[in-house]
LOKETI-111265 format. One record per residue (C-alpha): y negated, z negated, x; residue number from 1. Coordinates in steps of 0.001 Angstrom, whole numbers, plus 500000, padded with zeros to 6 digits. Example, Ala and Ser with C-alpha at 12.3 -4.5 7.8 and 13.67 -1.06 7.14 Angstrom:
2
@north->504500 | up->492200 | east->512300 | k->1
@north->501060 | up->492860 | east->513670 | k->2
END
This chain:
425
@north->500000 | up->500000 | east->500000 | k->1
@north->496840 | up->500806 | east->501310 | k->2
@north->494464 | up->498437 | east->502344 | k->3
@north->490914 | up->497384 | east->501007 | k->4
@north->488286 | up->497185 | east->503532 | k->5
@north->485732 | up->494435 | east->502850 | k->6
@north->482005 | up->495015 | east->503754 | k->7
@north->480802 | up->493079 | east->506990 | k->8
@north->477963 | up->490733 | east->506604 | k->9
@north->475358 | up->489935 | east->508965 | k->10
@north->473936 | up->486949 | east->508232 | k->11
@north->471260 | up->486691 | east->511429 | k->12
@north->470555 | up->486050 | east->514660 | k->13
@north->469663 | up->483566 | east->517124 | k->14
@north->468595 | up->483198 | east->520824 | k->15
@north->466813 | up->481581 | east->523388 | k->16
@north->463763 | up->482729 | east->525122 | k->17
@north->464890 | up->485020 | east->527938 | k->18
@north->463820 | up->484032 | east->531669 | k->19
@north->464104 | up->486155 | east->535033 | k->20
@north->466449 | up->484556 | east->536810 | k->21
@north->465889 | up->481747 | east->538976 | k->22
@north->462430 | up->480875 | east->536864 | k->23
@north->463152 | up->478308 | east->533609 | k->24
@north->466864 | up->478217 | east->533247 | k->25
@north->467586 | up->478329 | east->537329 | k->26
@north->469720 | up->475158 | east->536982 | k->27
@north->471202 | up->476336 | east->533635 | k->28
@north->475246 | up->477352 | east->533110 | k->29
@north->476258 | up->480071 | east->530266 | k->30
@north->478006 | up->477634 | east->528986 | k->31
@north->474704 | up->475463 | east->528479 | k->32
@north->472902 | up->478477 | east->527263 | k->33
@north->475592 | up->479398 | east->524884 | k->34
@north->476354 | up->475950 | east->523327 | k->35
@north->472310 | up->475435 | east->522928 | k->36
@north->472763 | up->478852 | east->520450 | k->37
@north->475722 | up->477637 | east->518795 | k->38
@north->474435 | up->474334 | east->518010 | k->39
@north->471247 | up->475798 | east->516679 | k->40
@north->473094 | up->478428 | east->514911 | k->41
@north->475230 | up->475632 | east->513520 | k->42
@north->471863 | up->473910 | east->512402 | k->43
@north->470462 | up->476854 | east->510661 | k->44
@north->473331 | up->477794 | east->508335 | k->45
@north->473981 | up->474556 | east->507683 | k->46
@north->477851 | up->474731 | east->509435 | k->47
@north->478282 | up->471362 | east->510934 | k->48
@north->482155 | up->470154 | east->510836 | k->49
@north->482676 | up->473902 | east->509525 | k->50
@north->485681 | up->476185 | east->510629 | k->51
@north->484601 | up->479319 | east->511631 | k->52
@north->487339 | up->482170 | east->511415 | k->53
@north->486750 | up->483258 | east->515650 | k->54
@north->483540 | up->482669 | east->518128 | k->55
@north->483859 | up->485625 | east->520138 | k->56
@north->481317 | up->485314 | east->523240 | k->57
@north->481402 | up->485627 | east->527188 | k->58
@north->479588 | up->486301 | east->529653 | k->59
@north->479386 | up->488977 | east->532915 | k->60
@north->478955 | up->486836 | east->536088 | k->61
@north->481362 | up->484186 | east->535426 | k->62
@north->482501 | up->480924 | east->537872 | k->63
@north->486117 | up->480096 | east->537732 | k->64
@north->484768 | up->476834 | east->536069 | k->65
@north->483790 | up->479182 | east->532922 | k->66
@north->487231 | up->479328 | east->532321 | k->67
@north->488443 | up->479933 | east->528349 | k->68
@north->484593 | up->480021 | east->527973 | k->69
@north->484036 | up->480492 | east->524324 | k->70
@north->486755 | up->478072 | east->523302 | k->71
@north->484669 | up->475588 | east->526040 | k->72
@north->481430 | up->476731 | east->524292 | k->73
@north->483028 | up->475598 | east->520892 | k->74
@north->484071 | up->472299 | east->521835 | k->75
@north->480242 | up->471431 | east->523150 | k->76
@north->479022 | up->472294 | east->519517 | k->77
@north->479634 | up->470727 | east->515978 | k->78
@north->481752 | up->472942 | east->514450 | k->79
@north->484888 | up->472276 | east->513658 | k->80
@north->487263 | up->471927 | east->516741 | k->81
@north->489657 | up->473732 | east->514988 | k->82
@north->487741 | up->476901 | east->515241 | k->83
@north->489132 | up->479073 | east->518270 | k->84
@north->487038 | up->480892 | east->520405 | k->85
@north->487844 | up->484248 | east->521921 | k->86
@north->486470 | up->485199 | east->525609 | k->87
@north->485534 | up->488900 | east->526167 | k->88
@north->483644 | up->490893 | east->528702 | k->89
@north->482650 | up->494489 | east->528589 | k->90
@north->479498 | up->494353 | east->530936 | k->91
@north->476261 | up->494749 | east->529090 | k->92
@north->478090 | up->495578 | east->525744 | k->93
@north->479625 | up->492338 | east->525789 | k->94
@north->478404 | up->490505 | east->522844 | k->95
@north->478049 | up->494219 | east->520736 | k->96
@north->481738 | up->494443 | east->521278 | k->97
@north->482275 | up->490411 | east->520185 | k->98
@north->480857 | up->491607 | east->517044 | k->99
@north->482622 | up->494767 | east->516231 | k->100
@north->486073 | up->492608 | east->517109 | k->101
@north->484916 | up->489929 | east->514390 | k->102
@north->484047 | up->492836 | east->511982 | k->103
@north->487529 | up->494519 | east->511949 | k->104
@north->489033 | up->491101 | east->511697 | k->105
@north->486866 | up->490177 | east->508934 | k->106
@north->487240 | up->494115 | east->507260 | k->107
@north->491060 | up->493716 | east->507237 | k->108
@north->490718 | up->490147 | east->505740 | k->109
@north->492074 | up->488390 | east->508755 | k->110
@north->488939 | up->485731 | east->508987 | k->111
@north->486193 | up->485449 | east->507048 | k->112
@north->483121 | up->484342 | east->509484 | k->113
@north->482590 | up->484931 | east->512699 | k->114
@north->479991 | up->484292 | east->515752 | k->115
@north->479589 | up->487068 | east->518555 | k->116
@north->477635 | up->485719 | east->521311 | k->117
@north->477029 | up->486156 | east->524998 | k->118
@north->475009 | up->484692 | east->527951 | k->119
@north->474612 | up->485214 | east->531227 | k->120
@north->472914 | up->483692 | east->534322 | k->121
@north->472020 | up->485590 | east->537503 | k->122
@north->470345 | up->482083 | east->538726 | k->123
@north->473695 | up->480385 | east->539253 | k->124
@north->476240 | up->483115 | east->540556 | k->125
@north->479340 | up->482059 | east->542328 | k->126
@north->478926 | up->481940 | east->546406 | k->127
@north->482983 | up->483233 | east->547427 | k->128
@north->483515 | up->482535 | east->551355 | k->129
@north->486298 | up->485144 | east->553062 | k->130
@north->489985 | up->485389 | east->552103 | k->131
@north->490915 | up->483494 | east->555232 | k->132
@north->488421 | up->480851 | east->555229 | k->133
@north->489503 | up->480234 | east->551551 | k->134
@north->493386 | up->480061 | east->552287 | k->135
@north->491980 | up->477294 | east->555232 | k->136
@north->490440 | up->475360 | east->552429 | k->137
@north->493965 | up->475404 | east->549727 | k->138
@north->496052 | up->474471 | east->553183 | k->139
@north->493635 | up->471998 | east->554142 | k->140
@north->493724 | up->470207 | east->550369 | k->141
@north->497616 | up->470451 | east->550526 | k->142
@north->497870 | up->468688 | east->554683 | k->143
@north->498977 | up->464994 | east->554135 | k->144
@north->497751 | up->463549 | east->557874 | k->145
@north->495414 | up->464260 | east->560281 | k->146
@north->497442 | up->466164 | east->562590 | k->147
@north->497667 | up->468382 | east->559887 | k->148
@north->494379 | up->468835 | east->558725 | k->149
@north->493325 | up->469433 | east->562181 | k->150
@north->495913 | up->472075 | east->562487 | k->151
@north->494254 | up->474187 | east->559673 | k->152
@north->491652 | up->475005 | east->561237 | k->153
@north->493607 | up->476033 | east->564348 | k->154
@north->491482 | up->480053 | east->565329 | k->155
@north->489076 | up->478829 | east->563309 | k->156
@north->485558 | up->480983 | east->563945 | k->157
@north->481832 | up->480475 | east->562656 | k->158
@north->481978 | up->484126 | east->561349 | k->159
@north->484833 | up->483135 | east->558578 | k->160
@north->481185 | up->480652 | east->556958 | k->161
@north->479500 | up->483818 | east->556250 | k->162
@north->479366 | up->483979 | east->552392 | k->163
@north->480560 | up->487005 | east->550236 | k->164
@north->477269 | up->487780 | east->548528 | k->165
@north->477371 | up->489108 | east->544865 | k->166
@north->477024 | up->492433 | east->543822 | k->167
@north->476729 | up->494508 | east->540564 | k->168
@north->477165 | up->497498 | east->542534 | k->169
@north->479864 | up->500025 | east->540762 | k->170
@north->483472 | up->499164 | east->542973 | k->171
@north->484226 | up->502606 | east->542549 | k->172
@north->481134 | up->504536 | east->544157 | k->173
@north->479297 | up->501358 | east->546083 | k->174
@north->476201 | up->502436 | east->544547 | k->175
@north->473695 | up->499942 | east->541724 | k->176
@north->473318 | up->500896 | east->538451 | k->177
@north->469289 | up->501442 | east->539613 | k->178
@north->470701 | up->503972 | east->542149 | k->179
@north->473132 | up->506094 | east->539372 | k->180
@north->470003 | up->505993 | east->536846 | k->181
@north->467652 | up->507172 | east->539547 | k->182
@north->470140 | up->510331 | east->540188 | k->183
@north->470605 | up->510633 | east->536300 | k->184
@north->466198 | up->510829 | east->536393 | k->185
@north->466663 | up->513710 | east->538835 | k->186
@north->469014 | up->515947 | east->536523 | k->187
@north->467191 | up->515454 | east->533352 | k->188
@north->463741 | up->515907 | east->535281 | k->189
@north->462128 | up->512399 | east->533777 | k->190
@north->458980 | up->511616 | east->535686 | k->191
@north->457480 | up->508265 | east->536599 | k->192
@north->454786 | up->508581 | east->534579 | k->193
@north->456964 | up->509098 | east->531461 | k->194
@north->459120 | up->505764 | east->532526 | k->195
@north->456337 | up->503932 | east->532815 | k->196
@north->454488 | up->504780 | east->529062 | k->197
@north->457909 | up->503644 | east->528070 | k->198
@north->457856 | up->500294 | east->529619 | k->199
@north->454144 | up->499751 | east->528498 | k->200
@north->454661 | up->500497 | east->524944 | k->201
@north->458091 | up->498025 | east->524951 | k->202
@north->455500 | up->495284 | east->526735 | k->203
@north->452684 | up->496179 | east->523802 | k->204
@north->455623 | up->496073 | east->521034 | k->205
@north->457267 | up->492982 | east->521656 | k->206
@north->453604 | up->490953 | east->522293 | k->207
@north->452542 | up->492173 | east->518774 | k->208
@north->455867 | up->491349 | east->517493 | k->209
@north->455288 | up->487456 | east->518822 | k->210
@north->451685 | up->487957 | east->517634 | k->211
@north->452489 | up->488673 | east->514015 | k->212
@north->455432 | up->485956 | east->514148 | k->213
@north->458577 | up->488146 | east->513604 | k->214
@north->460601 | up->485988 | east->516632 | k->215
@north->460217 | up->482702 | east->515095 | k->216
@north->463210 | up->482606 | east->513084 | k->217
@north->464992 | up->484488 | east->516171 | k->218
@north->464334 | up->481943 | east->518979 | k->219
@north->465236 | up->478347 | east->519498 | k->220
@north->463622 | up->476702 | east->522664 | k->221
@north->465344 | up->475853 | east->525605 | k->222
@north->464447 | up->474119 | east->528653 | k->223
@north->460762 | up->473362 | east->526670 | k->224
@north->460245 | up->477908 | east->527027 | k->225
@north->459173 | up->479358 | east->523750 | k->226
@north->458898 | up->482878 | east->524495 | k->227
@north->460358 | up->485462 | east->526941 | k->228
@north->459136 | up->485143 | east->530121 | k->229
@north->459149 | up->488685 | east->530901 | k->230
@north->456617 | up->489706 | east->528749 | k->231
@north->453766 | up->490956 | east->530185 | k->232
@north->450916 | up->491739 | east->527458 | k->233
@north->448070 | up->492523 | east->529508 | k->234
@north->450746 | up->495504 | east->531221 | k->235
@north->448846 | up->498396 | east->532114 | k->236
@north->449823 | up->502033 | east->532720 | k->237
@north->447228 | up->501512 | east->535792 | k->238
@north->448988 | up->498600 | east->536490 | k->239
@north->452665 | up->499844 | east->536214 | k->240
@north->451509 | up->502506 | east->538417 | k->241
@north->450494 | up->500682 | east->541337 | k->242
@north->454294 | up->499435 | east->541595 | k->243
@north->456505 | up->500557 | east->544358 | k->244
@north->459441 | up->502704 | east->543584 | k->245
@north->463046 | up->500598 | east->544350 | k->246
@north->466132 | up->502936 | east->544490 | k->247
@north->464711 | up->505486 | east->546380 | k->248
@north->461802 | up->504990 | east->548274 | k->249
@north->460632 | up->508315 | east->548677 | k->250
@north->458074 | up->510451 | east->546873 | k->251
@north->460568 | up->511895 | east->544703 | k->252
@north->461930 | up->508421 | east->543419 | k->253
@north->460621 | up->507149 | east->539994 | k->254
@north->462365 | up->503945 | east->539044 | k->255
@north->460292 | up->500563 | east->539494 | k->256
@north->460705 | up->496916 | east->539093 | k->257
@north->458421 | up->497860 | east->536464 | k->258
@north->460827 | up->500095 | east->533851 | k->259
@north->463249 | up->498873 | east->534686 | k->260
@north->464757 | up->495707 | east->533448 | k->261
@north->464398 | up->492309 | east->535748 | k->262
@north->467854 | up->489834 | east->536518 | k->263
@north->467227 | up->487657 | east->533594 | k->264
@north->469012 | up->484736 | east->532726 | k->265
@north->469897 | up->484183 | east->528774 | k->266
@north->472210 | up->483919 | east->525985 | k->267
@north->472297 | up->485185 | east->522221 | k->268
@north->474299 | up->484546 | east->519193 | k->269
@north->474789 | up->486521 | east->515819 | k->270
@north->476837 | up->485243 | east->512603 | k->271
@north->479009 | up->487353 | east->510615 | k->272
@north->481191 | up->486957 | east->507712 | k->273
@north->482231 | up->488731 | east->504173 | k->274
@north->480093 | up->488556 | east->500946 | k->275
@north->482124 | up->485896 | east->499648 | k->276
@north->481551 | up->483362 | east->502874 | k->277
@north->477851 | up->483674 | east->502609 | k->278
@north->477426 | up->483482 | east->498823 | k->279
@north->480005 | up->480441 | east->498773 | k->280
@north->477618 | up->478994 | east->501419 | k->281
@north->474203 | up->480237 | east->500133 | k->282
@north->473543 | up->482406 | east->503354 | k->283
@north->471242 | up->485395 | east->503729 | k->284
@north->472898 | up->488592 | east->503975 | k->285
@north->470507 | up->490531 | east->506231 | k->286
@north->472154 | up->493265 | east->506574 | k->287
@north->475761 | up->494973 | east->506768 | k->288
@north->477510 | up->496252 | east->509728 | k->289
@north->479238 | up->499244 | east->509096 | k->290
@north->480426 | up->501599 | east->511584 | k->291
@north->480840 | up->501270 | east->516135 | k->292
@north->482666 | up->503116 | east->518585 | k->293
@north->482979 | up->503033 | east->522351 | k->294
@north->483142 | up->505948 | east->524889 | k->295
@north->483264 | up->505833 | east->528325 | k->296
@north->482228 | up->509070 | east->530816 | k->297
@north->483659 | up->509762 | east->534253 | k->298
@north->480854 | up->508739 | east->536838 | k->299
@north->483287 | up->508905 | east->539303 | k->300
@north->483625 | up->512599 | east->539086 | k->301
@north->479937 | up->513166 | east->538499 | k->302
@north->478800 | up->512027 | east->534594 | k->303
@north->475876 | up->509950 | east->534441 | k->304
@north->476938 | up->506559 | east->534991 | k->305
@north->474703 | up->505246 | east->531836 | k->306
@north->475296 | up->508850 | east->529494 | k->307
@north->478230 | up->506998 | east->527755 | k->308
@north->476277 | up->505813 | east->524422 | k->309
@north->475536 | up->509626 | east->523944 | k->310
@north->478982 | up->510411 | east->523360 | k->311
@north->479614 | up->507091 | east->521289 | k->312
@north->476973 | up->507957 | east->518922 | k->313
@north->477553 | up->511480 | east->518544 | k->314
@north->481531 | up->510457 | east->518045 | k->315
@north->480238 | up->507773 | east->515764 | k->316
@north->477814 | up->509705 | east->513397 | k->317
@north->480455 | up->512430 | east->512906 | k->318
@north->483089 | up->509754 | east->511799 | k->319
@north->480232 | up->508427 | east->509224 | k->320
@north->479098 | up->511833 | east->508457 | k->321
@north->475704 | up->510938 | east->509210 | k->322
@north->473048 | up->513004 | east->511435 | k->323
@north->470915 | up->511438 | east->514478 | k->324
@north->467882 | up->511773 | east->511792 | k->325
@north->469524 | up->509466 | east->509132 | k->326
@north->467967 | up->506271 | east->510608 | k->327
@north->464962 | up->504260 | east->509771 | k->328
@north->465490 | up->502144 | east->513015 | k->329
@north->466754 | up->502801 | east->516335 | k->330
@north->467437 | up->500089 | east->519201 | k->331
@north->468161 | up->501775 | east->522384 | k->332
@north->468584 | up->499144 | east->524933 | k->333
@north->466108 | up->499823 | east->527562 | k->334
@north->468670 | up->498965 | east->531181 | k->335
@north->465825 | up->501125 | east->532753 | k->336
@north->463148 | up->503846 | east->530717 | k->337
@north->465026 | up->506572 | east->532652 | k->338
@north->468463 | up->505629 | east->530472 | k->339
@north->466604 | up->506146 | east->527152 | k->340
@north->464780 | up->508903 | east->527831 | k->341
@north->468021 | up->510607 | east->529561 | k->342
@north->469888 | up->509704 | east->526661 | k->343
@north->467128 | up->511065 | east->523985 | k->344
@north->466786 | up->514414 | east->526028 | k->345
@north->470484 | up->514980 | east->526296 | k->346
@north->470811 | up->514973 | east->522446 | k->347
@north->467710 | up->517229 | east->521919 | k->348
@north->470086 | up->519605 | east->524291 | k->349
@north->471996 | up->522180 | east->523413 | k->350
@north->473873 | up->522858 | east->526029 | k->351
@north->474897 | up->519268 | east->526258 | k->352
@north->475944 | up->518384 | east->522966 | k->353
@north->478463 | up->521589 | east->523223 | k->354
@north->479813 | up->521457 | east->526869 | k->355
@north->479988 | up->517146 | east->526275 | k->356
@north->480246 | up->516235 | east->522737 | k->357
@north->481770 | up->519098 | east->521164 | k->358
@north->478780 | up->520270 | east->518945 | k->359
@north->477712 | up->523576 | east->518154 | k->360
@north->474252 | up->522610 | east->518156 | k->361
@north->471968 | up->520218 | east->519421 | k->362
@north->472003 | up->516900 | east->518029 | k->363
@north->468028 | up->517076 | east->518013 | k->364
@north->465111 | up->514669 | east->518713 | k->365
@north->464273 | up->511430 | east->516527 | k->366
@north->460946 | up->510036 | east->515527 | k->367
@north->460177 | up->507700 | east->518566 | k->368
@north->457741 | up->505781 | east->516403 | k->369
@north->460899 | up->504004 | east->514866 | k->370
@north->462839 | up->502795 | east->517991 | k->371
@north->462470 | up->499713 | east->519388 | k->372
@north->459502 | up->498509 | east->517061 | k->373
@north->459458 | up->495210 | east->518123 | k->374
@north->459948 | up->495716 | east->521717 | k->375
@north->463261 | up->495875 | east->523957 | k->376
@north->464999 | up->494724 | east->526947 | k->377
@north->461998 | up->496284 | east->529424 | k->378
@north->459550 | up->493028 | east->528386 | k->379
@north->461982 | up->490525 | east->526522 | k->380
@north->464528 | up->490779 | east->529497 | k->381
@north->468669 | up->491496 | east->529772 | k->382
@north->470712 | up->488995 | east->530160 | k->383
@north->473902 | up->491486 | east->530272 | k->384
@north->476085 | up->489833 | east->527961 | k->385
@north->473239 | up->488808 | east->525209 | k->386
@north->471939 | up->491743 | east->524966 | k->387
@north->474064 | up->492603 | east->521815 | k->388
@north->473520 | up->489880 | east->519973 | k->389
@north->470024 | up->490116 | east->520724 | k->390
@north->469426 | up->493627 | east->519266 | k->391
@north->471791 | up->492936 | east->516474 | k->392
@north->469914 | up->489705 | east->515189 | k->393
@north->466772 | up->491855 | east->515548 | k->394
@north->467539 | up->494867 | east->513974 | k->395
@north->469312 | up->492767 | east->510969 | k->396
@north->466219 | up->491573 | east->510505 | k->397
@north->463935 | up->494205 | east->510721 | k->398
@north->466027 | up->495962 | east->507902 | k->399
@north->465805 | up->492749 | east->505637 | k->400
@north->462276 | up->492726 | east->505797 | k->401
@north->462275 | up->496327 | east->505107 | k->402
@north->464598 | up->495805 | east->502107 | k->403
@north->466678 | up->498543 | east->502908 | k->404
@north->467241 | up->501215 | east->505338 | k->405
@north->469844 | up->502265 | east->508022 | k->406
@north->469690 | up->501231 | east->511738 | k->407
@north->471447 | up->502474 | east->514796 | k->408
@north->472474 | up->500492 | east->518241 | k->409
@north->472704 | up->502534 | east->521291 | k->410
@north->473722 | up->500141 | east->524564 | k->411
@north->474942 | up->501884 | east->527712 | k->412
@north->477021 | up->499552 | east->530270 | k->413
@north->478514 | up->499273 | east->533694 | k->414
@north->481511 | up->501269 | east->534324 | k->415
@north->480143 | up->504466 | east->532576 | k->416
@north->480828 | up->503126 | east->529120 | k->417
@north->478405 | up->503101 | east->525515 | k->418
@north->478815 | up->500560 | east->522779 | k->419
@north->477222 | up->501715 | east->519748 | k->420
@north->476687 | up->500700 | east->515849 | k->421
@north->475158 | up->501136 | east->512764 | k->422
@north->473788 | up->498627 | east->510254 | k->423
@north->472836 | up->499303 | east->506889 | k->424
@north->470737 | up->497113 | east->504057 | k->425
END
C-alpha cells in the first residue's frame, strides 16, 4: 500500500550572534554554543521535559572530546533525556542536511518533531602532534615504572613537538576553498569590482534588517554579544576596494578578506515537526519544507569546486516541476561573492545548463532584488555547520511575514558538493 507523505513544518529558527573567530566566543566549545540554542529553543516553544522525535546537529572542526555530539548537546539541555540525538557532518551543508534527514523521517511518519542544528568554532581547533610523538604519549600512559617511562622516549627528538597545524585545505588537490573559488572567478570572468558591490549590499542588507528589528526573534545572546560581529554598516565600495587581494596576490586576483566570508565561530538551530505536533502544542507554522537534493561535481578532474548547488537546484526544480523564476526569495549562501555570482552566471548559460545539467536551454537569470534580502553570510558570518539552520530560520521567516510565497536555499560545500531546498508558505 502506498504511503502518505505528511507535509513538513517549520516552526522557526534560532541562533546566536555570529563572531570571527577568536573575538567573543574564543573560549567557547560547539557543544556550549549548541546547548545555549537548544536551551533557548527549548524556552521559546515552550518544550521543557519534552521528547523530541531526533536532534540532528554537528559540527565541522570537531575534538575527539565532541564525541556523540548531539546526543552530548541533548543531555546539557531540558528536554527530555529520552530524546536521541543524531551527529552528522557534511561541511558547510551540515545543518541543511540535519534538516532534510528530520523531514523524510517526519514525511514517512517515523517522528514527529525534530531540531537540525549545527555549530562550529575555528577559535578552539584541535592542536594534533606527529604520529610518533603520539604513539610516545599512549606507551608512556601504559609504562608502570620509571625505567619504563624513561624508555619511551628512547630517539626521542625536539622536531617530533612540532604541532600538525589545521587545515581546510581540499585533501585531494592541497589547495583552500579561497584558492578553487579564485580559479572558478577566472573561468566565469567575475571582476573585483562586481565581488565587492556584492559584499556591500549583503553588509547594507543585514544592518537594515537589525535596524528595522527582523533578528530579534532570531537571536538569543551569548557571551553578553547581541548582534553579529561581522557586520560592518559603514562598508564602503571605496572602502572594500582599498583591501588586498588573498588567494592570489597578483593583479589578476579578485578575492578579498572583504567578499569573502571571515573564520567565524557560531551555532544555529531550526525546529521541525508535522501539522499535528505544532497545533497539539500551539506552535507557529512558518513555513513548510518541501523539496532538497544534493549533488556533488568532480573538482578533482576540473569542475568548480563550489558549482555543486547548480546542479542540485537544477536536479531539484525539475523533480518539483518548478522553473528558477518560481521564487519570491532566494538565499544563496555567500562562502565568497565569486560563488554566487559563478553560480547565477552559470544558470543564465546556455552552454552550461546543456553540457552540465542536461537542459536544452538556459536555466536563465533571477531578479537579484529578491535574494538575500536581509543580508547573508558576507556580513553576518559562517560558522560552517550553522549556516543551514541559519538561512532556514531566516527564510521561514521572511515567508511568514510575507504570508505566502516560495523560497529557495542554494549552499555550496567542501568536497565539491551543493545542498539545496525549497520552502513554501
Amino acid at each position: 500500500m502506498a504511503q502518505t507523505l505528511k507535509p513538513v513544518v517549520i516552526v522557526g529558527g534560532l541562533r546566536i550572534p555570529f563572531c570571527r573567530s577568536n573575538t567573543s566566543y574564543a573560549e567557547l566549545s560547539n557543544k556550549k554554543m549548541l546547548s545555549t540554542v537548544l536551551n533557548g529553543m527549548v524556552q521559546r516553544y515552550a518544550l521543557e521535559g519534552q521528547h523530541i522525535g531526533e536532534v540532528n546537529a554537528g559540527a565541522v572542526i570537531t575534538h575527539s572530546r565532541d564525541w556523540n555530539l548531539a546526543r552530548e548537546v541533548v543531555l546539557s539541555t531540558k528536554l527530555s533525556p529520552t530524546t536521541p540525538g543524531l551527529t552528522m557532518q557534511q561541511a558547510c551543508g551540515t545543518s541543511l542536511q540535519a534538516a532534510m534527514t528530520a523531514a523524510a523521517k517526519i514525511a514517512t511518519g517515523q517522528i514527529d518533531s525534530a531540531i537540525a542544528a549545527g555549530s562550529d568554532t575555528v577559535s578552539d581547533v584541535p592542536i594534533v602532534f606527529n604520529n610518533k610523538f603520539s604513539k610516545r604519549l599512549v606507551a608512556l600512559g601504559k609504562a608502570r615504572d620509571i625505567k619504563s617511562r624513561l624508555g619511551v622516549f628512547k630517539g626521542f627528538g625536539p622536531k617530533e613537538l612540532a604541532p600538525v597545524p589545521p587545515s581546510v585545505n581540499e585533501p585531494r588537490t592541497l589547495m583552500s576553498m579561497g584558492q578553487h573559488c579564485e580559479m572558478m572567478a577566472k573561468t566565469w570572468s567575475i571582476s573585483r569590482q562586481a565581488q565587492d558591490e556584492l559584499a556591500l549590499l549583503s553588509h547594507q542588507n543585514t544592518a537594515a534588517a537589525y535596524d528595522s528589528g527582523f533578528f530579534d526573534d532570531l537571536l538569543i545572546q551569548c557571551e553578553g554579544v547581541l548582534r553579529d560581529n561581522n557586520l560592518r554598516a559603514d562598508a564602503s565600495l571605496e572602502s572594500l576596494g582599498k583591501l588586498r587581494t588573498v588567494y592570489d596576490k597578483t593583479e589578476a586576483g579578485t578575492l578579498t578578506a572583504g567578499n569573502s566570508t571571515p573564520l567565524t565561530d557560531g551555532a544555529a538551530g531550526v525546529l521541525l515537526c508535522s501539522e499535528e505536533w505544532a497545533r497539539e502544542r500551539g506552535l507557529p507554522i512558518q513555513a513548510y519544507l518541501t523539496h532538497s537534493a544534493t549533488a556533488a561535481v568532480d573538482f578533482v578532474g576540473g569542475a568548480g569546486l563550489l558549482m555543486a548547488p547548480t546542479v542540485a537546484v537544477s536536479d531539484m526544480l525539475k523533480r518539483a516541476e518548478l522553473t528558477l523564476q518560481d521564487f519570491e526569495l532566494y538565499e544563496i549562501h555567500e562562502a565568497f561573492a565569486a560563488q554566487v555570482l559563478c553560480t547565477l552566471k552559470a544558470w543564465e548559460d546556455p552552454e552550461y545548463c546543456r553540457k552540465e545539467l542536461g537542459r536544452d536551454t538556459a536555466m536563465g537569470s533571477i531578479d537579484r532584488t529578491r535574494m538575500n534580502v536581509v543580508g547573508s553570510s558576507l556580513a553576518v558570518g559562517h560558522p560552517f555547520a550553522a549556516t543551514g539552520a541559519r538561512i532556514l530560520g531566516t527564510l521561514a521567516k521572511q515567508l511568514d511575514q510575507k504570508g505566502s510565497g516560495r523560497g529557495l536555499i542554494s549552499i555550496c560545500t567542501a568536497g565539491g558538493m551543493g545542498v539545496t531546498a525549497i520552502l513554501e508558505k
